[in-house]
Backbone as XML, in Angstrom:
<?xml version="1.0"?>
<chain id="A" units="angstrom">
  <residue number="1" name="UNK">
    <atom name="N" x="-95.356" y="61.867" z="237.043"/>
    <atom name="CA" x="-95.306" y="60.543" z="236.452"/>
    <atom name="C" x="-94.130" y="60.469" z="235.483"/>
  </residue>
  <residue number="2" name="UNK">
    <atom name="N" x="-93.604" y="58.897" z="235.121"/>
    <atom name="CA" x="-92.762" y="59.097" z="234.552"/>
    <atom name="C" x="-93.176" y="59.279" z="233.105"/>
  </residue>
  <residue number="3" name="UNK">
    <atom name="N" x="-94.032" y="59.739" z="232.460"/>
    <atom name="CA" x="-94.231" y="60.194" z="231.183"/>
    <atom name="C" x="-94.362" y="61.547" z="230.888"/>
  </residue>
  <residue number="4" name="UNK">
    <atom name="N" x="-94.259" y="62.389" z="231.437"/>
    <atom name="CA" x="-94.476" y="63.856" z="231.703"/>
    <atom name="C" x="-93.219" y="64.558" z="230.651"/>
  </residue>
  <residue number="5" name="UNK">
    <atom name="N" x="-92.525" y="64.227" z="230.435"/>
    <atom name="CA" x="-91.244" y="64.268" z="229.889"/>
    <atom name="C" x="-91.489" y="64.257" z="228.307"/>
  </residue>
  <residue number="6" name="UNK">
    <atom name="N" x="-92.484" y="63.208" z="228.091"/>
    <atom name="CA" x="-93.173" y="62.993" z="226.388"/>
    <atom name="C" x="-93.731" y="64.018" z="225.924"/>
  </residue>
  <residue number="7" name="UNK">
    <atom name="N" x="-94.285" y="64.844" z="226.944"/>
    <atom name="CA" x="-95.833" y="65.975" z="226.396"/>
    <atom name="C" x="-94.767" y="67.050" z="225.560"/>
  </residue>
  <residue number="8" name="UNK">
    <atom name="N" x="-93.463" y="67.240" z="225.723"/>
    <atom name="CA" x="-92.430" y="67.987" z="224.887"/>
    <atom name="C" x="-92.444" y="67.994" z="223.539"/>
  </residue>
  <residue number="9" name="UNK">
    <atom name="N" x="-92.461" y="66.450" z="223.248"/>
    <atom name="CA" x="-92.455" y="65.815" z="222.235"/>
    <atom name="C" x="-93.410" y="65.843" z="221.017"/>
  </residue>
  <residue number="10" name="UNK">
    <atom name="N" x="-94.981" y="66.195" z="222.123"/>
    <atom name="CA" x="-95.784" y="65.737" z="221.461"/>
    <atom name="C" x="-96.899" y="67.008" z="221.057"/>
  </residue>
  <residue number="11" name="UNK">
    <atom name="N" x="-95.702" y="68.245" z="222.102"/>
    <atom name="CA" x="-96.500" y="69.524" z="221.758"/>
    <atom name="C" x="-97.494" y="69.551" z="222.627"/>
  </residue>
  <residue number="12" name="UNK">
    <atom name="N" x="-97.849" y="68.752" z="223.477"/>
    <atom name="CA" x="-99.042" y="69.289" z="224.486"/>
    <atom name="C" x="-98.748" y="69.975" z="225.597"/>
  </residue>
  <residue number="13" name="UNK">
    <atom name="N" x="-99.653" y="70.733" z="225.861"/>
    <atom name="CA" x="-99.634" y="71.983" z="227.061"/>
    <atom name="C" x="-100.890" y="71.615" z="227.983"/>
  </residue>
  <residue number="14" name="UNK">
    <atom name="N" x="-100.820" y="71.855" z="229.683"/>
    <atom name="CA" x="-101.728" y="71.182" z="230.245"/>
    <atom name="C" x="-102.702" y="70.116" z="230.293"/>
  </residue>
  <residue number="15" name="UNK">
    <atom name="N" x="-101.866" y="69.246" z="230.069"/>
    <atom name="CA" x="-101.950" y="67.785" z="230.501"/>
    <atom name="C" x="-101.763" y="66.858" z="231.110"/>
  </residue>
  <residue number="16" name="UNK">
    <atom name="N" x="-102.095" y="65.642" z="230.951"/>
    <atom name="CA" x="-101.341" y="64.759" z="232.129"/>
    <atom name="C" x="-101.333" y="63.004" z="231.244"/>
  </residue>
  <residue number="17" name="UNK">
    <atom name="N" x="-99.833" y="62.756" z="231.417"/>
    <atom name="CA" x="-99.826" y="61.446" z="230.151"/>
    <atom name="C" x="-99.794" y="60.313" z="231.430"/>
  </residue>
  <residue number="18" name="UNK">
    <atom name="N" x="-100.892" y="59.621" z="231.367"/>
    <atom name="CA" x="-101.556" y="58.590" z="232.305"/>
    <atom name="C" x="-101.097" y="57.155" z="231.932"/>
  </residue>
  <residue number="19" name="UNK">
    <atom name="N" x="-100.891" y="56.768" z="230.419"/>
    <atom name="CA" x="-100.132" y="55.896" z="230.019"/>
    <atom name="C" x="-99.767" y="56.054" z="228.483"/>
  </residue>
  <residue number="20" name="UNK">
    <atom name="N" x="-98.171" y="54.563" z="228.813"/>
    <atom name="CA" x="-97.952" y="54.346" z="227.038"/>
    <atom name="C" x="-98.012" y="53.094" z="227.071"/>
  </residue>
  <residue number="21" name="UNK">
    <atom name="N" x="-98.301" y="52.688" z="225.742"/>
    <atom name="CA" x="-97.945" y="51.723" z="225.575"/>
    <atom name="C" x="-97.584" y="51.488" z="224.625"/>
  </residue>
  <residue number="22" name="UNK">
    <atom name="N" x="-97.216" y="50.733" z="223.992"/>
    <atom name="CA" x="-96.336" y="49.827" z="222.505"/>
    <atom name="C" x="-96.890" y="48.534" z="222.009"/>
  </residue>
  <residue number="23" name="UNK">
    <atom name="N" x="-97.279" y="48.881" z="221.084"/>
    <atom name="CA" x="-97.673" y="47.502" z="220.171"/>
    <atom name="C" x="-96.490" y="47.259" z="219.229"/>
  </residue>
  <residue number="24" name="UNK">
    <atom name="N" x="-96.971" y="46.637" z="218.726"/>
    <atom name="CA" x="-96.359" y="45.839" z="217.802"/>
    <atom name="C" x="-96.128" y="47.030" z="216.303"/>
  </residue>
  <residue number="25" name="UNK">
    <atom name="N" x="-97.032" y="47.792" z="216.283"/>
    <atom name="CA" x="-96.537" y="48.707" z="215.078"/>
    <atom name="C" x="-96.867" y="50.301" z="215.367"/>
  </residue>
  <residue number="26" name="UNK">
    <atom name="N" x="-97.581" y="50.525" z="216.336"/>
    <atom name="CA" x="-97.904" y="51.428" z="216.965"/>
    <atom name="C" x="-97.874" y="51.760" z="218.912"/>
  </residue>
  <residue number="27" name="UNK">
    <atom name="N" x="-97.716" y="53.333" z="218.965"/>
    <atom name="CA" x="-97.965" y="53.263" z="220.600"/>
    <atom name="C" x="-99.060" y="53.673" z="221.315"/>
  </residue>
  <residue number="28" name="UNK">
    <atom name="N" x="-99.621" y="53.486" z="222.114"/>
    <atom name="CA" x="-101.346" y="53.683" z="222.355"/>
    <atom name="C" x="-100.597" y="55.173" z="223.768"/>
  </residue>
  <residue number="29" name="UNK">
    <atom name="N" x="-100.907" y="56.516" z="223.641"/>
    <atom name="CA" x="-100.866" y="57.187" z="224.526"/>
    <atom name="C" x="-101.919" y="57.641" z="225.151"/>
  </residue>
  <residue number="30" name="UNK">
    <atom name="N" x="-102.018" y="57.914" z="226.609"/>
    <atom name="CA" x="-103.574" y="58.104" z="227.228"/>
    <atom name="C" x="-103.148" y="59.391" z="227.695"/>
  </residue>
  <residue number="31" name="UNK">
    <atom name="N" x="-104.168" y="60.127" z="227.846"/>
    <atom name="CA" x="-103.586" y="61.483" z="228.381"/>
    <atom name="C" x="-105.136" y="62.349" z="228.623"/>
  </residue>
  <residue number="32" name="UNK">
    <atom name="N" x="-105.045" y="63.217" z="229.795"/>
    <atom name="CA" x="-106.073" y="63.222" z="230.031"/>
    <atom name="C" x="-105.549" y="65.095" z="230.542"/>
  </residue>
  <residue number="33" name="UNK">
    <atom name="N" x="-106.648" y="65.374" z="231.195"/>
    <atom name="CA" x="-106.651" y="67.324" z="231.846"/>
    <atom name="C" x="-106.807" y="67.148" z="232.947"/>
  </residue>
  <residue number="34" name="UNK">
    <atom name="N" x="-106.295" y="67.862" z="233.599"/>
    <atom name="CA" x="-106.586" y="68.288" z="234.663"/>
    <atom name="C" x="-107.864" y="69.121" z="235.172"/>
  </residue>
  <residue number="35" name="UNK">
    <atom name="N" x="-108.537" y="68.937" z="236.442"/>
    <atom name="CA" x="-109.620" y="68.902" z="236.552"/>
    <atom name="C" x="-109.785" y="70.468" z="236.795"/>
  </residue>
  <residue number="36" name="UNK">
    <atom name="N" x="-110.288" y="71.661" z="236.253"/>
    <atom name="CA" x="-110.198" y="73.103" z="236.570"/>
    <atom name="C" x="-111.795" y="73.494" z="236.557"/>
  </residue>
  <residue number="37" name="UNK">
    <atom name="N" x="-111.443" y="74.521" z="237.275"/>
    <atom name="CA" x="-112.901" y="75.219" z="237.553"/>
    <atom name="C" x="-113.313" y="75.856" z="236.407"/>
  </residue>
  <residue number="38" name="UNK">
    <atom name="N" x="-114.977" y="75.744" z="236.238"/>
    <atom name="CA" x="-115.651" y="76.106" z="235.172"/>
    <atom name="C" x="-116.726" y="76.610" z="235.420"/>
  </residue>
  <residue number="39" name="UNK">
    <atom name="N" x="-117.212" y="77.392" z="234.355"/>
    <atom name="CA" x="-119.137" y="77.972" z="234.453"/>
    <atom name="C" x="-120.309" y="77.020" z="234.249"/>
  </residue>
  <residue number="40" name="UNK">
    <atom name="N" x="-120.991" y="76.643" z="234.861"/>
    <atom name="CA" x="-122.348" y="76.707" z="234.607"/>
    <atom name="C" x="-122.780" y="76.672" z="233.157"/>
  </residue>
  <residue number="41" name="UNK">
    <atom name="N" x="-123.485" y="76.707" z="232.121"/>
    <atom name="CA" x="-124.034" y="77.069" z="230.435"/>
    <atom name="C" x="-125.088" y="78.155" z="231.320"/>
  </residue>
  <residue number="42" name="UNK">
    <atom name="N" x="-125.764" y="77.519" z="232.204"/>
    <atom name="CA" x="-127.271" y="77.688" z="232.693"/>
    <atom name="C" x="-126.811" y="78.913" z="233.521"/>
  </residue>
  <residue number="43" name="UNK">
    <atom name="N" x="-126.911" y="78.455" z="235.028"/>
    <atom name="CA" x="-126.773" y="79.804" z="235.864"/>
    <atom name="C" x="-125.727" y="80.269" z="235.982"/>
  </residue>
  <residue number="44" name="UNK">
    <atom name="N" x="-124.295" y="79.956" z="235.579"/>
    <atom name="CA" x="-123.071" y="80.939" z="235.262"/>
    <atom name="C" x="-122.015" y="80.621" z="237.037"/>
  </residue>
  <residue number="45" name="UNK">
    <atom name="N" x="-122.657" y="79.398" z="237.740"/>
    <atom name="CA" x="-122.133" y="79.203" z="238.892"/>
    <atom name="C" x="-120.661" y="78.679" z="238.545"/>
  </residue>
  <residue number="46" name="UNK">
    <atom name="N" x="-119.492" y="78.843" z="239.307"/>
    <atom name="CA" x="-118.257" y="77.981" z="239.113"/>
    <atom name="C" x="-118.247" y="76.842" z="239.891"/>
  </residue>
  <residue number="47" name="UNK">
    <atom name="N" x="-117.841" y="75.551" z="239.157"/>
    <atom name="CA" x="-117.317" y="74.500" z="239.920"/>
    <atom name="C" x="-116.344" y="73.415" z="238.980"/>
  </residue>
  <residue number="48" name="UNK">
    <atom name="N" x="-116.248" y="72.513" z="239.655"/>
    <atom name="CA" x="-114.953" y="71.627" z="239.923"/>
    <atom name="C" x="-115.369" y="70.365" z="239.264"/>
  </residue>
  <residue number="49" name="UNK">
    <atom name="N" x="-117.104" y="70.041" z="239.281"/>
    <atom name="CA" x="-117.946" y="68.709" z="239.523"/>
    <atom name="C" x="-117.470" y="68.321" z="237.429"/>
  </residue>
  <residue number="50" name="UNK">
    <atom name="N" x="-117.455" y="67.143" z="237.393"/>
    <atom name="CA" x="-117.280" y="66.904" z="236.016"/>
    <atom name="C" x="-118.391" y="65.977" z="235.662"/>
  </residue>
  <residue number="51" name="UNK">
    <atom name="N" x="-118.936" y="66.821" z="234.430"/>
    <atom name="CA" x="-120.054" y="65.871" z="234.279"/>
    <atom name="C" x="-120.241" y="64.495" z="232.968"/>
  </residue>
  <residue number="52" name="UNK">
    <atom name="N" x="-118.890" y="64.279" z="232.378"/>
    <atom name="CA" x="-119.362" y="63.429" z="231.925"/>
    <atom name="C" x="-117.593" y="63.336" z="231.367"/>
  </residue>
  <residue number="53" name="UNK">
    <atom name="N" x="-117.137" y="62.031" z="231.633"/>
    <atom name="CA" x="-115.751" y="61.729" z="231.438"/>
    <atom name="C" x="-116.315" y="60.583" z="229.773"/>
  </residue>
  <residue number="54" name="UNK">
    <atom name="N" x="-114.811" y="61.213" z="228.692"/>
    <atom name="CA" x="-115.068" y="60.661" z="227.496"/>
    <atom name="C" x="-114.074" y="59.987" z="227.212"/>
  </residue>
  <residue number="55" name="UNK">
    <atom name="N" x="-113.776" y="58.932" z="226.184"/>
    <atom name="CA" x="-112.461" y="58.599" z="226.002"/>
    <atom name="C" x="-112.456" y="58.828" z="224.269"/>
  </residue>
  <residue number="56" name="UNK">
    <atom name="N" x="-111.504" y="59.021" z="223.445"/>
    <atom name="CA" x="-111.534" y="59.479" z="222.145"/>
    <atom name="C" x="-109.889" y="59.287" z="221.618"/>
  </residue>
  <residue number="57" name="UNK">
    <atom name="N" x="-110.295" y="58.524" z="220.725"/>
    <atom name="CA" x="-108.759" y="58.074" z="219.902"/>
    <atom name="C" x="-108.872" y="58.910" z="218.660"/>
  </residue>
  <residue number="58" name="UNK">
    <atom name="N" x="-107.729" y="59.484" z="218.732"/>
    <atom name="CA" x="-107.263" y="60.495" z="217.772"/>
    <atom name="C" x="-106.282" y="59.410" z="216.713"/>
  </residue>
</chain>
């Protein structure tokens, strides 16, 4: 994407910048992870499945 180029800028490592935008006194950046395999808490199985997508302004 063409924002990939920003994460330099902004110090982030494995990510993905999904959008910008520009207001009027500020810029709204969205940026999200990539989807990687994980454990289980419970039975310790690996998968891919995501269980609950958040959004959070820093």
């Amino acid at each position: 994407m063409q924002f990939q180029f920003n994460k330099n800028l902004l110090f982030l490592k494995d990510v993905n910048i999904d959008d910008v935008k520009q207001y009027d006194n500020y810029y709204e950046i969205s940026i999200s992870k990539p989807v990687s395999p994980h454990k289980c808490p419970v039975c310790k199985t690996e998968t891919k499945k995501i269980h609950d997508y958040r959004y959070q302004r820093i």
